[in-house]
C-alpha angles and dihedrals in degrees: 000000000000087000095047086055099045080055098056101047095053086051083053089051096048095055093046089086091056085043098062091030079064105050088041093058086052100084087051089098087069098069087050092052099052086046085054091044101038092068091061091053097039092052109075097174088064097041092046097077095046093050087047090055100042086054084046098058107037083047101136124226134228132290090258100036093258113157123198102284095012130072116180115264114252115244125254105227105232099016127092083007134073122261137225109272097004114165096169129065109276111265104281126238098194129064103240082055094052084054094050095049087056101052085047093052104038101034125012104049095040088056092052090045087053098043088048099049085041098049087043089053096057088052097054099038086052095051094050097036104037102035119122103260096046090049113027088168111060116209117253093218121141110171140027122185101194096047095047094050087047088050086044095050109027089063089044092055087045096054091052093049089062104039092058099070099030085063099046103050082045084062101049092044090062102038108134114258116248123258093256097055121127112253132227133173113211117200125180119208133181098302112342138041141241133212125203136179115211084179096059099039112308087268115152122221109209117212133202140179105263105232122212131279090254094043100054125077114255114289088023129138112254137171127281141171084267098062098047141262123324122292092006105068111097129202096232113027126207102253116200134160117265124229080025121121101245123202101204110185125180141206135170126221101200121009131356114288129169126221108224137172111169086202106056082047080243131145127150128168113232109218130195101248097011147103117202114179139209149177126236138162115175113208104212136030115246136102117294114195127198145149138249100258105203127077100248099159150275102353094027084142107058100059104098135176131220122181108202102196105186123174109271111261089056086042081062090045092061094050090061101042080064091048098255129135127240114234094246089049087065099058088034081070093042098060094061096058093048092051114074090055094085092047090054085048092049102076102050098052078059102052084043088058 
């Protein structure tokens, strides 16, 4: 047994060389990593253009959001944003809203005036005129044919006069947007919203809430008058052209929120894994200001949202200024290139003929 032991630790012994020779080959793989790295630093030429982008990118804007060729639209007091002791919708810029505004104003508030007077009416003429000492003696009527088939058909024909245009108005909110609508992807986050344009380049325009001047660090961007009221100016709007068809379609990434602008007559839930899809044109430029309509969580309410519609060509202005591209600006590049093929072609028709 003593033997067996004194065997095996010499064999021990004997492997302990090829042991440390082993661990000490292991580092060998660093040298080869600093020879693949070092040609990317030695190399300033490569390294120039990513530099260039990455300062590009992190490049930071101006202290009101202005971009070369776009500075941010002044807000309209009173207009896009709700009023001090206000009681009616705010004045509408689309026309669906328009429309709304209408039904509410012209038919729907003076039926529910009349019904109410009149209702009102019944009770006090049947308190002065029923009561028990005006009518000791109580009719024994039980039926009345005229008076139940004008209950039955006055509310019949009020209900129609309302359903029309309800529907009606249901119908034009969700009319599909033409072909040629601008498209933007609405997508609501915990707790602010970005805007992309899959027509102009695919770029996303991230928007937050724009804190006060006391409550933001030193060089900071903070709110002003020229950004809008509080807790509903945003630091990037969603600009968009005015007196063009929009097709506004939105999408959550993390719980249910809802795109809303009173204004614009506008409100679409924002669903995780969903598209919903809308139409909208808004008739005038301005600064429409909204909130998000859906409790999505702790700071639900300070997730606002702020439309910018500018006339088109600053609208295409603005997409540049982001470093997107305008639709025509596509098949303008595209010409160049098609057309030197008829000019190849030119000379040998020639030496054919």
């Amino acid at each position: 047994m003593n033997m067996l032991k004194k065997i095996l630790i010499v064999l021990a012994a004997m492997t302990m060389p090829s042991l440390g020779t082993a661990q000490a080959a292991n580092p060998a793989p660093a040298p080869l990593t600093k020879e693949i790295a070092a040609p990317v630093v030695a190399n300033p030429a490569a390294a120039a253009p990513e530099a260039a982008a990455t300062d590009k990118a992190v490049a930071p804007k101006s202290m009101d959001g202005s971009l070369p060729g776009y500075t941010p639209m002044k807000p309209t007091q009173g207009i896009g944003m709700p009023k001090p002791k206000e009681i009616d919708f705010q004045e509408q810029f689309s026309d669906n809203g328009q429309y709304a505004k209408w039904i509410n104003n012209a038919i729907l508030l003076p039926i529910i005036t009349i019904i109410s007077l009149f209702v009102l009416g019944l009770l006090l003429w049947v308190i002065v005129r029923f009561n028990r000492r005006a009518n000791p003696v109580p009719s024994k009527t039980t039926h009345n044919t005229f008076i139940e088939i004008v209950w039955t058909l006055v509310p019949v024909l009020i209900l129609l006069g309302i359903a029309y245009p309800s529907l009606d108005l249901l119908a034009k909110q969700f009319k599909p947007a033409p072909a040629e609508a601008v498209t933007v992807k609405v997508t609501g986050y915990q707790w602010y919203w970005g805007y992309t344009y899959p027509d102009h380049g695919g770029f996303e325009v991230v928007s937050n809430m724009l804190k006060e001047k006391g409550d933001v660090a030193a060089g900071e961007r903070f709110r002003t008058d020229n950004d809008g009221p509080g807790q509903l100016a945003v630091d990037n709007r969603m600009v968009v052209p005015a007196g063009v068809p929009l097709r506004i379609q939105t999408t959550a990434a993390d719980v249910i929120h809802a795109f809303a602008v009173p204004s614009l007559w506008f409100k679409l839930d924002a669903v995780p894994g969903r598209l919903n899809e809308k139409s909208l044109t808004i008739t005038k430029p301005g600064v429409y200001f909204g909130q998000c309509s859906e409790l999505c969580g702790a700071r639900h309410g300070f997730m606002p949202i702020a439309v910018e519609a500018l006339p088109p060509e600053k609208f295409a202005a603005w997409v540049k200024a982001q470093g997107g591209k305008m639709p025509g600006d596509v098949s303008a590049e595209a010409a160049p290139a098609a057309a030197p093929a008829p000019t190849t072609a030119a000379p040998a028709a020639a030496a054919t003929k």
